[in-house]
Every structure is written in structure tokens, then in C-alpha cells.
N, CA and C atoms of all chains as a GROMACS GRO file, in nm:
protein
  438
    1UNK      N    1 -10.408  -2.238   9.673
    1UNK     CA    2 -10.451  -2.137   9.768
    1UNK      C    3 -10.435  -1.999   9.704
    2UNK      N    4 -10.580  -1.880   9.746
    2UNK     CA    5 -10.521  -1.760   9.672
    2UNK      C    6 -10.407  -1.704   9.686
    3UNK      N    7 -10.341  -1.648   9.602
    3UNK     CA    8 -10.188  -1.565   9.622
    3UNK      C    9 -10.219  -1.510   9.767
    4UNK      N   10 -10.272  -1.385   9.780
    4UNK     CA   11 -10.286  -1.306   9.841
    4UNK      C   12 -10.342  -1.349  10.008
    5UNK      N   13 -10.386  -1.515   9.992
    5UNK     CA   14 -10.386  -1.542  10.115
    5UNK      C   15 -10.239  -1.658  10.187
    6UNK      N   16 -10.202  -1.670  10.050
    6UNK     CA   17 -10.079  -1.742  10.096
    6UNK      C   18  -9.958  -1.635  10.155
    7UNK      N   19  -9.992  -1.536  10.160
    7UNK     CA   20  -9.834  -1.397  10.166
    7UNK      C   21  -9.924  -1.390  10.271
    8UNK      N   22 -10.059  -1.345  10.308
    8UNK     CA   23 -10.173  -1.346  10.466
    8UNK      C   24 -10.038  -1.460  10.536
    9UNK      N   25 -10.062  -1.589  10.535
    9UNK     CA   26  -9.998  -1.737  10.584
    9UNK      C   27  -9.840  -1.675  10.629
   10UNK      N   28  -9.759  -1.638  10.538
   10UNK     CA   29  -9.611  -1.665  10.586
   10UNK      C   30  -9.596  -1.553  10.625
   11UNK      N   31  -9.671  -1.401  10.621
   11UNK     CA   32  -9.676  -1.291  10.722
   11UNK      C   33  -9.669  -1.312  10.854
   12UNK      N   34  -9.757  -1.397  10.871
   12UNK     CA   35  -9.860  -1.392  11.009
   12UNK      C   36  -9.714  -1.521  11.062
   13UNK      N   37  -9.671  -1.590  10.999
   13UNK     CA   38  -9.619  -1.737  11.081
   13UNK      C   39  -9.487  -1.689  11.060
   14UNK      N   40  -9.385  -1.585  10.958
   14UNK     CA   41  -9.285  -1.531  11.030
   14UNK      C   42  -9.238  -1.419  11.153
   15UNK      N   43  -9.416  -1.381  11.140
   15UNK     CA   44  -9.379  -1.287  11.276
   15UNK      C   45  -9.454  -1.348  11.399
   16UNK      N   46  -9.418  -1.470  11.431
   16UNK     CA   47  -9.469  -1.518  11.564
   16UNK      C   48  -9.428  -1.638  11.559
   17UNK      N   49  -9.460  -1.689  11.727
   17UNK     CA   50  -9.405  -1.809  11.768
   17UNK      C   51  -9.488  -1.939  11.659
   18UNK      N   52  -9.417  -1.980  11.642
   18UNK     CA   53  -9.513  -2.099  11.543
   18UNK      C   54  -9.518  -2.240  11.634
   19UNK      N   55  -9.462  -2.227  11.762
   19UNK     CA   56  -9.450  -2.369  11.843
   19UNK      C   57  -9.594  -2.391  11.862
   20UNK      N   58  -9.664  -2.317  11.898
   20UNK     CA   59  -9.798  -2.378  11.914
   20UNK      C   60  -9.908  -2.331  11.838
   21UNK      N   61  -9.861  -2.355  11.685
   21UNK     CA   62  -9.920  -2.302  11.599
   21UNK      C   63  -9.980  -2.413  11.491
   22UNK      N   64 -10.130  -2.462  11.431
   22UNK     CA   65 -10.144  -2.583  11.357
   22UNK      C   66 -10.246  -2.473  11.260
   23UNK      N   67 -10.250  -2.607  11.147
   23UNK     CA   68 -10.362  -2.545  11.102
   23UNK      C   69 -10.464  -2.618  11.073
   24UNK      N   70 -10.567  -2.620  11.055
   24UNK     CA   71 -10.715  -2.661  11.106
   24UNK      C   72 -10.765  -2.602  10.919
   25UNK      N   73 -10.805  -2.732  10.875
   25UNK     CA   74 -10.849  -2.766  10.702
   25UNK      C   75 -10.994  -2.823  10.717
   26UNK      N   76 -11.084  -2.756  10.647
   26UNK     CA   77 -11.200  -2.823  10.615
   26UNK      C   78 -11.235  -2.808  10.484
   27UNK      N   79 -11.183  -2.885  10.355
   27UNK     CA   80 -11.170  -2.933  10.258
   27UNK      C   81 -11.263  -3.033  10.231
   28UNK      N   82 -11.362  -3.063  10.129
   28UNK     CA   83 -11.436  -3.178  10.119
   28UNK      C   84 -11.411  -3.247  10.074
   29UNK      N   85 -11.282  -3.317  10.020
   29UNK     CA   86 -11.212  -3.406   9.914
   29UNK      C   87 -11.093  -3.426   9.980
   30UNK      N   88 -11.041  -3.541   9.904
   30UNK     CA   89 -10.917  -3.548   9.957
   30UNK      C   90 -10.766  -3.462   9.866
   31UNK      N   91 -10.792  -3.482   9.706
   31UNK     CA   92 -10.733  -3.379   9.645
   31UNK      C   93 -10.692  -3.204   9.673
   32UNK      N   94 -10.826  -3.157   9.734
   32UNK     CA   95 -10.815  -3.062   9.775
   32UNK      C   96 -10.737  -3.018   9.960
   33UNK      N   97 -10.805  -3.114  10.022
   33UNK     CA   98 -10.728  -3.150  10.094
   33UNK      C   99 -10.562  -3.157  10.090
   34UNK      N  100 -10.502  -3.257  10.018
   34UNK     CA  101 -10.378  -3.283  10.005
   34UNK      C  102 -10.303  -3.173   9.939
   35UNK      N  103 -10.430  -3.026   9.877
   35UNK     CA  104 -10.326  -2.926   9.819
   35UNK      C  105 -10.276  -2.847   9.904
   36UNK      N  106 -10.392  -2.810   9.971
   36UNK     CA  107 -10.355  -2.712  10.082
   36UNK      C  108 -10.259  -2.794  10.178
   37UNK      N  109 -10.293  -2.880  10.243
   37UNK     CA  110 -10.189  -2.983  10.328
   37UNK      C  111 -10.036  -2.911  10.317
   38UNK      N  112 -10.019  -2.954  10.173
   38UNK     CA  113  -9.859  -2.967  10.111
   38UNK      C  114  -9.850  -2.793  10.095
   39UNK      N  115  -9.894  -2.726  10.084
   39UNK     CA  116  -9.880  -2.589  10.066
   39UNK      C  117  -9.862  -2.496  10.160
   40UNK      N  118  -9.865  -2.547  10.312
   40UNK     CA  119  -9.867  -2.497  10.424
   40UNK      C  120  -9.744  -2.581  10.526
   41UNK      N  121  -9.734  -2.687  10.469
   41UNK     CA  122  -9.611  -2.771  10.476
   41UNK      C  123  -9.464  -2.768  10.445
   42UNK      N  124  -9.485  -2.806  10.306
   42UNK     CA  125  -9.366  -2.838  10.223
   42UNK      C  126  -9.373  -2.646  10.088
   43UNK      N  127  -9.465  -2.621  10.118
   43UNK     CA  128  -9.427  -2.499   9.965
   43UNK      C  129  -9.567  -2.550   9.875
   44UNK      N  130  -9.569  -2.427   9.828
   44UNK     CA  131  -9.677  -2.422   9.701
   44UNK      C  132  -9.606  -2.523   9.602
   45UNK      N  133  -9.736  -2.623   9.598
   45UNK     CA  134  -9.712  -2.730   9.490
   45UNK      C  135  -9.697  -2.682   9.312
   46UNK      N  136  -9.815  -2.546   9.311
   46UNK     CA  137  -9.798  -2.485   9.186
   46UNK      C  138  -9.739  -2.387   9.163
   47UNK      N  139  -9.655  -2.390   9.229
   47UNK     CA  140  -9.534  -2.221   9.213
   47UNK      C  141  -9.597  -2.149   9.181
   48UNK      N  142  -9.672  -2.111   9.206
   48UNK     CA  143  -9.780  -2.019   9.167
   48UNK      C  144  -9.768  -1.861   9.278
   49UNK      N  145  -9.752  -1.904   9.416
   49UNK     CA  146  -9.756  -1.781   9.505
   49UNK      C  147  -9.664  -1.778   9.593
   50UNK      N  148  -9.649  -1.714   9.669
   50UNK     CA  149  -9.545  -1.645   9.766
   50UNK      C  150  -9.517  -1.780   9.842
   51UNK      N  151  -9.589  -1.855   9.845
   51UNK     CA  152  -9.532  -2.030   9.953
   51UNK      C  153  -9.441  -2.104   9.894
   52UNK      N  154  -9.415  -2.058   9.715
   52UNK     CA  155  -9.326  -2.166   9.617
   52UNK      C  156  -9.207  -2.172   9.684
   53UNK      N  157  -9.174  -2.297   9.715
   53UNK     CA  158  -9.081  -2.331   9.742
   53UNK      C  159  -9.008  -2.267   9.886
   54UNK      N  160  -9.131  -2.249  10.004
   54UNK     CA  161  -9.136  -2.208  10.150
   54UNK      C  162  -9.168  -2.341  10.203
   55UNK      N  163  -9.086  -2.363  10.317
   55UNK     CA  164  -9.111  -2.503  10.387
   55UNK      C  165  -9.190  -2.406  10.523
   56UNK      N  166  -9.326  -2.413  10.536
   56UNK     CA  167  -9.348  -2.375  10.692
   56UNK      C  168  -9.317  -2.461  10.794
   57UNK      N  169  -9.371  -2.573  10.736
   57UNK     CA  170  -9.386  -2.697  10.855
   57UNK      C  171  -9.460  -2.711  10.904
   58UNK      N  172  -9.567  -2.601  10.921
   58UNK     CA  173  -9.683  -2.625  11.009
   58UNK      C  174  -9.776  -2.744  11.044
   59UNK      N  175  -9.771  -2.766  11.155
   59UNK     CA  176  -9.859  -2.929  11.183
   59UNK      C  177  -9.991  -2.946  11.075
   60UNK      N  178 -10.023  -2.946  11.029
   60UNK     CA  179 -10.185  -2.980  10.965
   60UNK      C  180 -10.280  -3.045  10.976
   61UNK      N  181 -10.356  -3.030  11.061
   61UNK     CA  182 -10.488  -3.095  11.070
   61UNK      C  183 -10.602  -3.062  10.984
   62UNK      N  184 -10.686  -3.194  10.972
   62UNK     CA  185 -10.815  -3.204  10.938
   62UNK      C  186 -10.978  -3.191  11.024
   63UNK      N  187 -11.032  -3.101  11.008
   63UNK     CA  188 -11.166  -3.106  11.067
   63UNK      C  189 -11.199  -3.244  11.063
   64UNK      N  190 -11.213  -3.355  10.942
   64UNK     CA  191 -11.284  -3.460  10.982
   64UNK      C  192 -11.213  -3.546  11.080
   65UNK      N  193 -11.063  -3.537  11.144
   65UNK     CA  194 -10.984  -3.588  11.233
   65UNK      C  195 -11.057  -3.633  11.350
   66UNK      N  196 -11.121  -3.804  11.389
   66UNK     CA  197 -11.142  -3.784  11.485
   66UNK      C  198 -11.045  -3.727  11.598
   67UNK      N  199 -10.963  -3.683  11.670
   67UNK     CA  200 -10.860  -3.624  11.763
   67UNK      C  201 -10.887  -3.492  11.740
   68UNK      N  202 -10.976  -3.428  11.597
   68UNK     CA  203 -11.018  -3.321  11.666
   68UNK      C  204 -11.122  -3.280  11.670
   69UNK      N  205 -11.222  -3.364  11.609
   69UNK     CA  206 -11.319  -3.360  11.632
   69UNK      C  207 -11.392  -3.361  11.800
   70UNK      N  208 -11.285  -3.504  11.878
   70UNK     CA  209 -11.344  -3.510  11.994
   70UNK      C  210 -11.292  -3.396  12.059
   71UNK      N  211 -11.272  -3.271  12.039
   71UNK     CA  212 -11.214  -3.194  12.159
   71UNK      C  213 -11.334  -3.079  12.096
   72UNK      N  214 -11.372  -3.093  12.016
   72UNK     CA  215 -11.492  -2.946  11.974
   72UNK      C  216 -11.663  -2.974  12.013
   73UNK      N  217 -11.723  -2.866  12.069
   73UNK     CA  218 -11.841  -2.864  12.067
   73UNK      C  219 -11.957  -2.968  11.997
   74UNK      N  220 -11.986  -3.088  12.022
   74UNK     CA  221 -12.046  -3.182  11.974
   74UNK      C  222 -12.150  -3.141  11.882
   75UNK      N  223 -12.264  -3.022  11.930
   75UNK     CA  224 -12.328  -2.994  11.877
   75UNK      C  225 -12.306  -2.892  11.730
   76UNK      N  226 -12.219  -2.770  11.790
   76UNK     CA  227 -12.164  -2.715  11.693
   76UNK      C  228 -12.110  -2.779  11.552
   77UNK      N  229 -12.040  -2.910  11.639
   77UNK     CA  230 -11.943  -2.966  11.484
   77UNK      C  231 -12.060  -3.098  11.425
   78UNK      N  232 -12.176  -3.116  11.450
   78UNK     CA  233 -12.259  -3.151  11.369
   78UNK      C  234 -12.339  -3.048  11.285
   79UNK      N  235 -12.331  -2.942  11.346
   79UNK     CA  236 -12.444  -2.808  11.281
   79UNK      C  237 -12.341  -2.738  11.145
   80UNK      N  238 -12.195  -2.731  11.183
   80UNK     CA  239 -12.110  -2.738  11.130
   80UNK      C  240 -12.042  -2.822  10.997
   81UNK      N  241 -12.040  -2.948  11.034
   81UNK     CA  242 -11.989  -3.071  10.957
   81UNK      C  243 -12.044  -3.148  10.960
   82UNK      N  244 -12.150  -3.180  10.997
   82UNK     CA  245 -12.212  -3.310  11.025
   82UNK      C  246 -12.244  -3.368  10.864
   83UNK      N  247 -12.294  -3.267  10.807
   83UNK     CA  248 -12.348  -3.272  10.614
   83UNK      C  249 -12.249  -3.337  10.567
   84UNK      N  250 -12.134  -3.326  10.555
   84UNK     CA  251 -11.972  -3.280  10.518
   84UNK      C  252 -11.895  -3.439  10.514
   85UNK      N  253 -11.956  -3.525  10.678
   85UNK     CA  254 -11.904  -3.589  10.704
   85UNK      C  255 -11.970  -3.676  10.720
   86UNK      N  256 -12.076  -3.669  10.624
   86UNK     CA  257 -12.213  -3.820  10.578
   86UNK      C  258 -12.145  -3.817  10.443
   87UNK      N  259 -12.116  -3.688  10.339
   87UNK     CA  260 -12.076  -3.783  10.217
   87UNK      C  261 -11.948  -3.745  10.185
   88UNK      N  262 -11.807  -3.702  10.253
   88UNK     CA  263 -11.665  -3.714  10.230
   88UNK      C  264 -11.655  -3.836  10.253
   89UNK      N  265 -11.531  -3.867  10.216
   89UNK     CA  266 -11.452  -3.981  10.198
   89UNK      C  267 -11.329  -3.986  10.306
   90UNK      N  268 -11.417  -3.966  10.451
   90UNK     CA  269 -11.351  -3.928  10.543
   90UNK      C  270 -11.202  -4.014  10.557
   91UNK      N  271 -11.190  -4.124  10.517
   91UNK     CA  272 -11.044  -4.200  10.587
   91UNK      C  273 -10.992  -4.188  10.494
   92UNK      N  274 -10.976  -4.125  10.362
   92UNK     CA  275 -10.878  -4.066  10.267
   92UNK      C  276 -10.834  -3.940  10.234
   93UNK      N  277 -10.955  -3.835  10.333
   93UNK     CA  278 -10.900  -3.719  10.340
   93UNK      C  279 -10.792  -3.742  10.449
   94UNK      N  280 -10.817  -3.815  10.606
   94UNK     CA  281 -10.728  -3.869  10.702
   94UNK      C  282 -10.616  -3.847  10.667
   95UNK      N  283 -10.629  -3.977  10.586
   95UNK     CA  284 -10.484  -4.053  10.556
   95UNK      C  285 -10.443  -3.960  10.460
   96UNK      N  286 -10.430  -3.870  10.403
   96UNK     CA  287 -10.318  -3.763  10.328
   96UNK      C  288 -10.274  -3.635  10.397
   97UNK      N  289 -10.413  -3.607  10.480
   97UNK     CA  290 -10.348  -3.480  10.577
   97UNK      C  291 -10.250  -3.557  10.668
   98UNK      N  292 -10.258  -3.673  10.768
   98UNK     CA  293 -10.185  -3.729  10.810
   98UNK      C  294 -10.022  -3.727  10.784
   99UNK      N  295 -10.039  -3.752  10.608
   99UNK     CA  296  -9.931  -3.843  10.528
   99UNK      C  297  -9.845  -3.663  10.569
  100UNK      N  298  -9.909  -3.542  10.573
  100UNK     CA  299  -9.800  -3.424  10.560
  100UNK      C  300  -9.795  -3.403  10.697
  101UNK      N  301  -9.812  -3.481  10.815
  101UNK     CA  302  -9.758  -3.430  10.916
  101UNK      C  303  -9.594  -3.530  10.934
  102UNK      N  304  -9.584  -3.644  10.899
  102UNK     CA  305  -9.542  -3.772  10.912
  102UNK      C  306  -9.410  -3.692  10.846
  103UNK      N  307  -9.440  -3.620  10.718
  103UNK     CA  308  -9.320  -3.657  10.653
  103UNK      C  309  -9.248  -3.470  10.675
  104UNK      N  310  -9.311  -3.355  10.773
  104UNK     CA  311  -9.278  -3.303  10.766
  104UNK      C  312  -9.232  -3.269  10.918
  105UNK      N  313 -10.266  -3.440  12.054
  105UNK     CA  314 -10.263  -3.297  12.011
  105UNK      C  315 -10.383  -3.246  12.069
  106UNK      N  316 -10.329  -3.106  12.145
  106UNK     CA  317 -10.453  -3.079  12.214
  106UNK      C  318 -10.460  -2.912  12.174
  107UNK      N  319 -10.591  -2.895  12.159
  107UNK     CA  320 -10.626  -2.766  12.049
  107UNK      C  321 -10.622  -2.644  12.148
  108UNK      N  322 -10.634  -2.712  12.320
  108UNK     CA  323 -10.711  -2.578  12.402
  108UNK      C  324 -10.499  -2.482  12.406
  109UNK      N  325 -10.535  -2.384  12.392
  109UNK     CA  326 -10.433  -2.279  12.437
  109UNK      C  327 -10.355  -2.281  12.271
  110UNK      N  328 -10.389  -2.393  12.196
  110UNK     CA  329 -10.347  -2.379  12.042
  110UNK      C  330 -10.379  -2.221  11.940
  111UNK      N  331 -10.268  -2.176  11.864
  111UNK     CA  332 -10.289  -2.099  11.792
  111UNK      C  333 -10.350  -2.174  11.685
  112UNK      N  334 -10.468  -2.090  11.587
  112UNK     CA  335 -10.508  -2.164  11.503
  112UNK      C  336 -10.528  -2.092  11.333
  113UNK      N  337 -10.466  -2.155  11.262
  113UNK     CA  338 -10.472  -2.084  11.139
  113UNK      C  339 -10.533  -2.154  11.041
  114UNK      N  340 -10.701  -2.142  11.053
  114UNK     CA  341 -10.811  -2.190  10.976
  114UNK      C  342 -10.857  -2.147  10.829
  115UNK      N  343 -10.813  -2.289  10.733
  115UNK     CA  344 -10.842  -2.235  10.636
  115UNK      C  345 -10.974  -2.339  10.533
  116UNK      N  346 -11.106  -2.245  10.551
  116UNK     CA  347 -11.212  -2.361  10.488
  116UNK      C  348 -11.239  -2.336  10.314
  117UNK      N  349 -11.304  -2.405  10.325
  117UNK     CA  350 -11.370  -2.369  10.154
  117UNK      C  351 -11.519  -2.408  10.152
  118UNK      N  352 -11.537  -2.332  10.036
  118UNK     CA  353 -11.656  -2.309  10.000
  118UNK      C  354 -11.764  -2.418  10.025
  119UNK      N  355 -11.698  -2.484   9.952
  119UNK     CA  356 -11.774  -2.620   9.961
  119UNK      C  357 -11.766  -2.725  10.024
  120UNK      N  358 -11.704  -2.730  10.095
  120UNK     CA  359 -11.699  -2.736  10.232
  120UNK      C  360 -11.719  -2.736  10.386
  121UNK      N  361 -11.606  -2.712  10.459
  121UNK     CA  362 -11.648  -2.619  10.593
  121UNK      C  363 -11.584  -2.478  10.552
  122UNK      N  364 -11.644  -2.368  10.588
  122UNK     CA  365 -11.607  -2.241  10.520
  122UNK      C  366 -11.517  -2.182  10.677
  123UNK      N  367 -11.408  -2.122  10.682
  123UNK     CA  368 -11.338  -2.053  10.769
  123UNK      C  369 -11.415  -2.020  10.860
  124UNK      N  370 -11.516  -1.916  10.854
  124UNK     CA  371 -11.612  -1.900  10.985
  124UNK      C  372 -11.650  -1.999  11.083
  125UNK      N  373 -11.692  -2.129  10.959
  125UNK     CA  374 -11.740  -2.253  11.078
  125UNK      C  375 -11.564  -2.296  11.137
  126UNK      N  376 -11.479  -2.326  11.091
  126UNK     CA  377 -11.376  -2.348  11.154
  126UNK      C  378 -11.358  -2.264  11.245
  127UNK      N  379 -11.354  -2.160  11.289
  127UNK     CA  380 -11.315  -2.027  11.360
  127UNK      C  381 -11.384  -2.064  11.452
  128UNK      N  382 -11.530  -2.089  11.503
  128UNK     CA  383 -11.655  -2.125  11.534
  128UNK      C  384 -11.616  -2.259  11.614
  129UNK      N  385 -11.601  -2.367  11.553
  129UNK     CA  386 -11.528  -2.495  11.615
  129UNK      C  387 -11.384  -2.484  11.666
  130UNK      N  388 -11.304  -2.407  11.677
  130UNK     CA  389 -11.165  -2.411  11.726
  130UNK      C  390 -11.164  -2.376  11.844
  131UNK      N  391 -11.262  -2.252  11.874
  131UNK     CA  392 -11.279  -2.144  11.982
  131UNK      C  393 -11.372  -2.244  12.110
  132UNK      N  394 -11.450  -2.360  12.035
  132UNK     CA  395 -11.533  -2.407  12.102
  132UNK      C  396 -11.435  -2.536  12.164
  133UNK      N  397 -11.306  -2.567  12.122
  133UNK     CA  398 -11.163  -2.632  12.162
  133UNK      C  399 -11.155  -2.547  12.301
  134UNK      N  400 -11.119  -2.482  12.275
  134UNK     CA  401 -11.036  -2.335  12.367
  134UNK      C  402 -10.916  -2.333  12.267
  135UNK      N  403 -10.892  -2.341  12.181
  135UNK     CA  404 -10.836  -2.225  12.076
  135UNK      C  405 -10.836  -2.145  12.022
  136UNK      N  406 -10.760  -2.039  11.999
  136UNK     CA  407 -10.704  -1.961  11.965
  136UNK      C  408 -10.700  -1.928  11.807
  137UNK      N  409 -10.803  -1.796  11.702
  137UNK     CA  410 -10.771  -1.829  11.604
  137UNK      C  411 -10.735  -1.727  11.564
  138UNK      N  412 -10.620  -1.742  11.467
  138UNK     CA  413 -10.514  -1.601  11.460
  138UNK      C  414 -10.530  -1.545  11.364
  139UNK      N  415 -10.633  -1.675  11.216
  139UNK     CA  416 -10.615  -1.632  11.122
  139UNK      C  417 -10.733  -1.680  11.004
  140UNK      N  418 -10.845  -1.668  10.963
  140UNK     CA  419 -10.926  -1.712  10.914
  140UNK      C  420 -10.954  -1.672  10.796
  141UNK      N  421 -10.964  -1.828  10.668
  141UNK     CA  422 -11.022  -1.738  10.550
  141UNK      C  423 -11.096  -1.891  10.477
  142UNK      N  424 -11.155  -1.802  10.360
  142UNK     CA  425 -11.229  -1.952  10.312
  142UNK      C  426 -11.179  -1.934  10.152
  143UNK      N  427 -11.168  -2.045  10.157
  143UNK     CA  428 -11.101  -2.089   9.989
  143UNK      C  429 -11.213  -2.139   9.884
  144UNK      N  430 -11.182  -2.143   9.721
  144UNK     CA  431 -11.254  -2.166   9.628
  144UNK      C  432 -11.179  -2.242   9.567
  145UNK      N  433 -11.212  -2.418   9.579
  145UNK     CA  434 -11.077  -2.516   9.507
  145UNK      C  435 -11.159  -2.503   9.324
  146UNK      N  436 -11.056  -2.459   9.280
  146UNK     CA  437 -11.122  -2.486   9.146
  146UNK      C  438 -11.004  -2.573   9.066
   0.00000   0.00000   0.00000
């Protein structure tokens, strides 16, 4: 994630309630997926920016999630994702955003 | 997990869904988005 939007991230989530706070990923891979995941989670995987070694915790969701898919605008999130989610590898992006809510 | 009254801190990419469309779909939840940007995985 850029530096400068990861210090944006732990600005914004140490000065406010984070109880009802998630974050919402639309990543087309699952690699990419699983970076950001863990980086908003557990700490910047590449020590690279202001998240190294910051645990947020933040819940993490996936756009291709059905659970959240069914709560958004049907039409929108085909005009939206619909492209996205004919050729991802939707149940392996799932299953890793998943894997960082489970273990955090 | 239910998104309506959720704060939301949307982050898309390029190639992808880009932050706007997330921002766009969250609001259409009844969420809340606090924080939007779009990424470049290289």
C-alpha cells in the first residue's frame, strides 16, 4: 500500500471509534488481496510504511464476499464488478481475506 | 455483518474495483465511507 496512504489509514483509525469500523477491498487477485488484507490487520508485511509492525485489527472484507455483495445495490455492483467477478478467482480471493479476519 | 450504519474504509485498485466504485457500493449498503482511495499493486 502507498506510504502516504497507509499514515491516511492509522490517522483516520487512531482518531475514532474503530467498533464499527471494516474495510471494504476490491483487489483482482488473491495475492494482492492477501497484501492489503494483512496490512490493515496484522502490520505492513514489507516494512516499508508507517503500518510496519501496527496491528489495526480492522475486520476486512472483500467486495467479491457474497455477505456483501447481497446487501449492495444489485445493479450498481454488476455495473461495478460484475467484469471483475466473471474472471477473478473469486473463492481464493474469499478464502484469504477470510483467513485475516479468523486469525485477527 | 451488516454494512448499513458501518463506517467504511475503502480501498480499490486500479485494476480492479477502483475506490470510487467501492465508495459508490457501500453508500448503496447504507454505509458510511470515511475514507477512500485507489491503489496500484505492482
Amino acid at each position: 500500500m502507498d506510504l502516504e496512504d497507509q499514515a491516511e489509514v492509522q490517522r483516520m483509525v487512531e482518531t475514532m471509534d474503530r467498533q464499527h469500523t471494516i474495510v471494504l477491498l476490491g483487489q483482482p487477485d488473491p495475492n494482492s488481496s492477501a497484501l492489503f488484507a494483512e496490512t490493515v490487520t496484522r502490520g505492513d508485511p514489507t516494512w516499508a510504511g508507517p503500518l510496519a509492525g501496527v496491528s489495526l485489527g480492522l475486520p476486512v472484507y472483500h467486495i467479491l464476499e457474497p455477505v456483501v455483495k447481497a446487501q449492495m445495490d444489485q445493479a450498481l455492483y454488476e455495473e461495478h464488478v460484475g467484469l471483475m467477478e466473471m474472471t477473478a478467482d473469486v473463492d481464493e480471493i474469499v478464502t484469504r481475506v477470510q483467513g485475516y479476519r479468523k486469525r485477527d | 455483518m451488516n454494512l448499513k450504519g458501518t463506517k467504511i474504509i475503502a480501498i480499490g485498485e486500479r485494476e480492479g474495483v477502483t475506490g470510487p466504485s467501492l465508495e459508490i457500493l457501500a453508500r448503496s449498503a447504507g454505509a458510511e465511507v470515511i475514507l477512500g482511495f485507489t491503489q496500484c499493486f505492482v
